[in-house]
N, C-alpha and C positions, 0 to 999 in steps of 0.2 A: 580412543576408547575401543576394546575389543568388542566384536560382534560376534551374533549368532545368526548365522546364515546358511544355505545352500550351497551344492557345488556353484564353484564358478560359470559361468553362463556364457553358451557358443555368444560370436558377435553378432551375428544377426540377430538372436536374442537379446542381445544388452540394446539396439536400435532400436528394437520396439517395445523395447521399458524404457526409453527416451522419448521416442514418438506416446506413448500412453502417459507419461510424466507431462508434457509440450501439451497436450488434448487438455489435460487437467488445467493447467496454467494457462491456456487460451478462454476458457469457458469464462474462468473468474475474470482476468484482465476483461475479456470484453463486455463481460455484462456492466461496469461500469462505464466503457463508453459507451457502449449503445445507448444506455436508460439515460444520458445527459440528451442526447438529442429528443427523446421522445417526452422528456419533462411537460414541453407546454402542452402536448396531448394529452396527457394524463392531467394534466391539471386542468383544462377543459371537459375533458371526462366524469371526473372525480369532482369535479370545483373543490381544487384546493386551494389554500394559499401559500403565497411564502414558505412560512416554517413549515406547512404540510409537504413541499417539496424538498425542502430541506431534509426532512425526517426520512424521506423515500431515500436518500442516497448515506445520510447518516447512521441511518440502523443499520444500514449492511456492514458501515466500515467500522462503526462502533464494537459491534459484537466479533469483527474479525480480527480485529487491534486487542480487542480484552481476549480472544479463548489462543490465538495465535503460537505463544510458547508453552501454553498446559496443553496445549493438540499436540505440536512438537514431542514435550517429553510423554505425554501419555503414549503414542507412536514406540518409541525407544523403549518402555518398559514391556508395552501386550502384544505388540507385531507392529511394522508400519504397514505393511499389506493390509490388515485387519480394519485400523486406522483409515487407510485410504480407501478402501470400498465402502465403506460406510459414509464416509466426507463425498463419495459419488453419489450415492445414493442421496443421505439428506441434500445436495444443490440439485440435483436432478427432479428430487419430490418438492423442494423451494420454490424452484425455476416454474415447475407445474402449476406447484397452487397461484403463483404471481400472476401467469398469467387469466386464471380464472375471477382474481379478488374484485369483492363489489364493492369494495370501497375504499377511501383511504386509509382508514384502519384497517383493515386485515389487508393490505398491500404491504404495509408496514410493517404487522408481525410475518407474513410468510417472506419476505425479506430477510428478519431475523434467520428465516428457519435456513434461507438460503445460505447467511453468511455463517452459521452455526457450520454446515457443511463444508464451506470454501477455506475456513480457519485450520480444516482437514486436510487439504490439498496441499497446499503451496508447498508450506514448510516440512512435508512428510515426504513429497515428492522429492525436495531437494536430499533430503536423509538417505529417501529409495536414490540418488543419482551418485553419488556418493560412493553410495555400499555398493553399488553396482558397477560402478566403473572404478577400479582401485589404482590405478596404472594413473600418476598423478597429470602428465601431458592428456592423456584421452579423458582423465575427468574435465580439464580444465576447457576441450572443447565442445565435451557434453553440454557443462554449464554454460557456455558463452549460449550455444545454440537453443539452451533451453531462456537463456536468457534475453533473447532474442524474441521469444515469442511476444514479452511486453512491448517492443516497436510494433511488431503485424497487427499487436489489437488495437495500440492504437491509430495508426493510418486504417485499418479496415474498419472501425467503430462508426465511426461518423457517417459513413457514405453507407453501407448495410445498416446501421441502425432507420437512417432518415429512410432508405429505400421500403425497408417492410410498414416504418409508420405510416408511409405515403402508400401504399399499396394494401395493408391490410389492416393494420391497426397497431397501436401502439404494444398491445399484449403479444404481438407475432416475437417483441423484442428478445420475449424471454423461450418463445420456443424453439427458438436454434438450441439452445442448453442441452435439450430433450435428447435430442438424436447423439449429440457427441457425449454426452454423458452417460446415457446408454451404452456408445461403444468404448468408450472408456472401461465402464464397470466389466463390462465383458471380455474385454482383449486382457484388464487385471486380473479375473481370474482366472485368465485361462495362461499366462506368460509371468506374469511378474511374482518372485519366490516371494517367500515369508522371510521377512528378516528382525534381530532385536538386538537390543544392545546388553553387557552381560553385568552391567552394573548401572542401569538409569538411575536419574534422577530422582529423588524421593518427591510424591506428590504436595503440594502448599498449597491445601483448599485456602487457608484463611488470604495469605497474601494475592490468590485468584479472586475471591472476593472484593479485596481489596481495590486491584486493580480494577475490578467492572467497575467498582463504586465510582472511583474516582472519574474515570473514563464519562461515565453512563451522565452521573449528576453535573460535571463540570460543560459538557454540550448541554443538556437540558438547559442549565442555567443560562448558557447563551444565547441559544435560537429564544426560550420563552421568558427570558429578563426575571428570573426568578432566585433572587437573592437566597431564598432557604436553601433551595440545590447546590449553590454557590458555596456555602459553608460547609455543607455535605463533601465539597468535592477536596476542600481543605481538612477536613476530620481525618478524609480518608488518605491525603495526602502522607501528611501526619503519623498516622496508624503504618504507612507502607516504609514512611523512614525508620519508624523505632522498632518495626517488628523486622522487618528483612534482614538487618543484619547481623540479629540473633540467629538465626538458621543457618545449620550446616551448610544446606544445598537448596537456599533461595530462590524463588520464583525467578527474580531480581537481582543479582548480584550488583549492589552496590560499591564492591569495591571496583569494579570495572571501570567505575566513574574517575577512579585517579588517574586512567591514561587518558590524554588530550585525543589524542584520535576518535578514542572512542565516543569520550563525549562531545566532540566536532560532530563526529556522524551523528549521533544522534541529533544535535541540533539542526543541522544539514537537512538532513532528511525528513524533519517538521517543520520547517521552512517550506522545502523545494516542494511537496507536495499537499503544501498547504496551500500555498501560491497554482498551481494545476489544480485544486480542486475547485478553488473561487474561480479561475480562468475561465474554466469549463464550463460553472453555473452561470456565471455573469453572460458570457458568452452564447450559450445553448436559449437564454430566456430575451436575449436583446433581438439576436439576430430573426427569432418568430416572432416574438409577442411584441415587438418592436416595430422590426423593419417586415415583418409580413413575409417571412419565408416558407418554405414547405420544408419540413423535416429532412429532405432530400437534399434541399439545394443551399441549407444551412450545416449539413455535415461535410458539401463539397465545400462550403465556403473556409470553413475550418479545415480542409484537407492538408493546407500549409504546414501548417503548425506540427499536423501530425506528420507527415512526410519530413520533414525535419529531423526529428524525433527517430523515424525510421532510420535514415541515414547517417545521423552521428551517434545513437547510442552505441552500434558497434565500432566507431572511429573511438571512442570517450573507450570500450575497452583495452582497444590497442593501444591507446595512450597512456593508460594505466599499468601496463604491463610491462610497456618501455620505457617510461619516465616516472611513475608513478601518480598518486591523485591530485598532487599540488595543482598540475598546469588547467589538466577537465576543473575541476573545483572554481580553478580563478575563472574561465572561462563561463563555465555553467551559471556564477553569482553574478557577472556583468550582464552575459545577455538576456537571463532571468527580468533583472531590474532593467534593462534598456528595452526589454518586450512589453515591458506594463508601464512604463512611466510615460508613452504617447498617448495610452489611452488616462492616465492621472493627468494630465497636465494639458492635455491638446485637444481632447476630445476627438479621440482617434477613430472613434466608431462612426462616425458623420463622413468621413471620407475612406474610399476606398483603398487609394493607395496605403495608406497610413496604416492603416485597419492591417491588411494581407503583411503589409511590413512588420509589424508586431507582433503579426502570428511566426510569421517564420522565425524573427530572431528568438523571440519565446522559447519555439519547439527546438531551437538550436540549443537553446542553454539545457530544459529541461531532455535533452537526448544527451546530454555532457555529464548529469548529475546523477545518474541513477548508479554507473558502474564503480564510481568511488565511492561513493557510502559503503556498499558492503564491505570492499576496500579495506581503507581508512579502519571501519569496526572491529574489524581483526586483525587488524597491523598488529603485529609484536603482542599478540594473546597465545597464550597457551596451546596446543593443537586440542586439548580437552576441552578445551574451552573455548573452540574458535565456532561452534556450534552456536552455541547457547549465547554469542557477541554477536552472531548473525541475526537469528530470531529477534535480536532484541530493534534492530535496524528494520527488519520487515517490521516490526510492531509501530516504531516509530514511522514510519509513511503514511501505516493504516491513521494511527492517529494525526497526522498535519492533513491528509485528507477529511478526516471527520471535523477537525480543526476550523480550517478553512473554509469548508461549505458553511460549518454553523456562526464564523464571527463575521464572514463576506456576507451572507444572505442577512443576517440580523440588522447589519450595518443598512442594505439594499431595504427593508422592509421598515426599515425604522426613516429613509428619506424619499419613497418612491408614494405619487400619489395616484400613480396608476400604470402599470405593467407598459400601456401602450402608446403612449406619449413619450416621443423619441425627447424631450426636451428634461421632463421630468427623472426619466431612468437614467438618462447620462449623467445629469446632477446628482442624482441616487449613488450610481455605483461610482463616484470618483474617490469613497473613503475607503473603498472594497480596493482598488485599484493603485491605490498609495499605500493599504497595509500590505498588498503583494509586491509593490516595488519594496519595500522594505525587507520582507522576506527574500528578493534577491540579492539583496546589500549583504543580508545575514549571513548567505551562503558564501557570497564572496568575501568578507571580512572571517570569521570562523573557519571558510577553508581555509584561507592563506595563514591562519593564526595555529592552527590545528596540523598544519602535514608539514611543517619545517624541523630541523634538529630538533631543536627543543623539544617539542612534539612526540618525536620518534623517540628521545631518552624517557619520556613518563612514559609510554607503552613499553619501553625493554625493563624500567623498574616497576610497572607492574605486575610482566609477566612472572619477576623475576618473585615479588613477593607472591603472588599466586603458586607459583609452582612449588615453594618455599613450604606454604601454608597445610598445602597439599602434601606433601610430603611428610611432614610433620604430625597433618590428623592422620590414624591410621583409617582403611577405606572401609567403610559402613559404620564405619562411628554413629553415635547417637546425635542427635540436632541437639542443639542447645534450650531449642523449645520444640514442645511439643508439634 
């Protein structure tokens, strides 16, 4: 898609709209793992329960998964510079009030206001990395590098989150944000152009709608067993098939769904991060409220998993580049499911060895899974459209993490008769613990199903009717609905 941009930019300049790109994408990745370690302090604090812990990680991913590709294409139509100081700003002013809030309730809306901000960054920063490195080799290692930062936050989450709970308080978690988002906002405007695209997207409040509905009421209905939400989340379900593919240029493109890759990835990637989001809750509330750890020496304990994660996401890129996503995929779905099925089945958490064993294979699989989804998602799409098959991948994470914490924790709270009774919570989480080996099955049956010939012909007949269709409508046509 042509842009609208600035002179080309010396190199030292394109490194520090990667470094200020990296700054962005560090803040968000790690504010999710920091806040898993510091849960049982907050929930001592606050006297929350269960679902109130739930909600504290849910709201963030719920509202980043629902505003995720209208941040995107708003970005492409007003400026993504414009866009992304402003997504500084609101995580910056989120991050602030979080750590002031007196309660659980307003922890939970300044959360919102956080991920309202963070749904600015990610996917506006990739748009800014893009347009800025056009030279397709030095984009490709822009991305890996920006892509990298999701390993650092996670091996550095755990051990910095438990360190400031231990030392100052759980609220210290959210003020790291402050300083790097402050020099975020400021290195952007002072380095990074203004850029737009010269025919975006048209906006789709209804099917934006739509989407939160769905997103919003179908968690609801799980963490708090409320069958009316439940129905709500099918209305809306409903309302997003028959109206998206009346529109020219959908929230949604449902026809994307006819390539297998794509809809592999998609699956993939609500799986794999649905299974990491229950890990991490199940995990984060055993090893304190359980075994008596300090926030410190339960994010060293979990260091495994994340260090894993470290060192093979970039292995899982270079295997994708070499051989493509089949091998990570099959790779990622075993050790996935061999990470969690000790603790389904053996009660891995009562022993050490077993315990550290499962983390590592775990952070093996999930460091394997993350560089093929994106992958896989635009195999054989369109170059117009390999944008908007991306977004829809990031969307899909946000939601198997919001996923996950809501059907593991329901599952934990509907068998647990007290947080601190090693006997009780391991009985508890063993139905949390078989639906994430399941989710590793998924990924490993799906990938293997999804990235073979087969596969790759419904992606090239895709792209082939896409670009067809394309071609055909002429460009600013009218939508077919309003």
């Amino acid at each position: 898609m042509p842009e609208l941009t600035s002179a080309p930019l010396s190199r030292d300049r394109k490194r520090v709209v990667l470094a200020i790109c990296c700054m962005s994408l560090l803040i968000v990745s790690l504010d999710n793992t920091v806040l898993n370690v510091a849960l049982p302090a907050m929930q001592r604090d606050l006297h929350a329960s269960v679902s109130g812990l739930q909600w504290t990680i849910d709201a963030y991913t719920l509202v980043l998964a629902s505003l995720l590709m209208f941040a995107g294409s708003t970005a492409d139509r007003i400026g993504r510079r414009k866009v992304f100081v402003t997504g500084l700003v609101l995580f910056t002013l989120g991050s602030l009030l979080c750590s002031l809030a007196p309660s659980l309730e307003t922890l939970v809306v300044f959360r919102m206001i956080q991920a309202v901000g963070g749904s600015m960054l990610n996917p506006v920063a990739m748009s800014i990395i893009t347009n800025t490195f056009t030279e397709p080799a030095a984009r490709a290692r822009a991305i890996g590098l920006w892509g990298g930062v999701v390993g650092v936050s996670m091996a550095a989450g755990p051990v910095v989150g438990g360190l400031l709970v231990d030392s100052v308080g759980w609220r210290a978690v959210f003020w790291i944000n402050l300083p790097v988002g402050l020099a975020a906002l400021l290195l952007t405007l002072r380095y990074v152009p203004e850029s737009k695209a010269t025919m975006p997207r048209r906006p789709d409040p209804v099917g934006q709608l739509l989407v939160a509905a769905f997103l919003g009421s179908l968690t609801y209905a799980i963490i708090e067993s409320s069958m009316p939400f439940g129905g709500v989340a099918l209305a809306s379900l409903a309302g997003l098939l028959l109206y998206e593919p009346r529109r020219r240029e959908p929230l949604i493109d449902l026809r994307f769904f006819r390539s297998a890759p794509f809809s592999g990835a998609t699956i993939i990637a609500v799986c794999a991060f649905a299974a990491l989001g229950g890990f991490l809750f199940l995990n984060t509330l055993y090893l304190q409220n359980v075994r008596g750890l300090s926030a410190l020496d339960a994010g060293l304990y979990m260091l495994p998993m994340a260090s894993m994660t470290l060192v093979f996401a970039p292995l899982s890129g270079r295997l994708v580049g070499a051989r493509g996503p089949r091998l990570p995929l099959l790779i990622a779905g075993t050790a996935m499911a061999a990470g969690c099925l000790p603790f389904a089945a053996l009660e891995a958490e009562t022993h050490d060895p077993m315990l550290f064993a499962g983390y590592v294979v775990f952070g093996i699989g999930f460091g394997m899974v993350n560089a093929p989804i994106t992958n896989t998602a635009v195999s054989g799409m369109p170059l117009s459209q390999a944008g908007v098959a991306s977004a829809v991948a990031s969307t899909s994470r946000q939601i198997g993490q919001t996923l996950g914490v809501a059907v593991v924790g329901a599952v934990l709270a509907a068998g647990v008769g007290t947080l601190s009774r090693t006997e009780d919570f391991v009985a508890a989480s063993r139905g949390g613990y078989w639906i994430m080996t399941g989710c590793g099955l998924c990924v490993l049956l799906v990938g293997a199903l999804t990235s073979g010939t087969w596969a790759r012909g419904t992606a090239e007949r895709t792209a082939r009717r896409l670009e067809a269709e394309e071609t055909q409508t002429p460009a600013g046509a009218a939508s077919a609905s309003p």
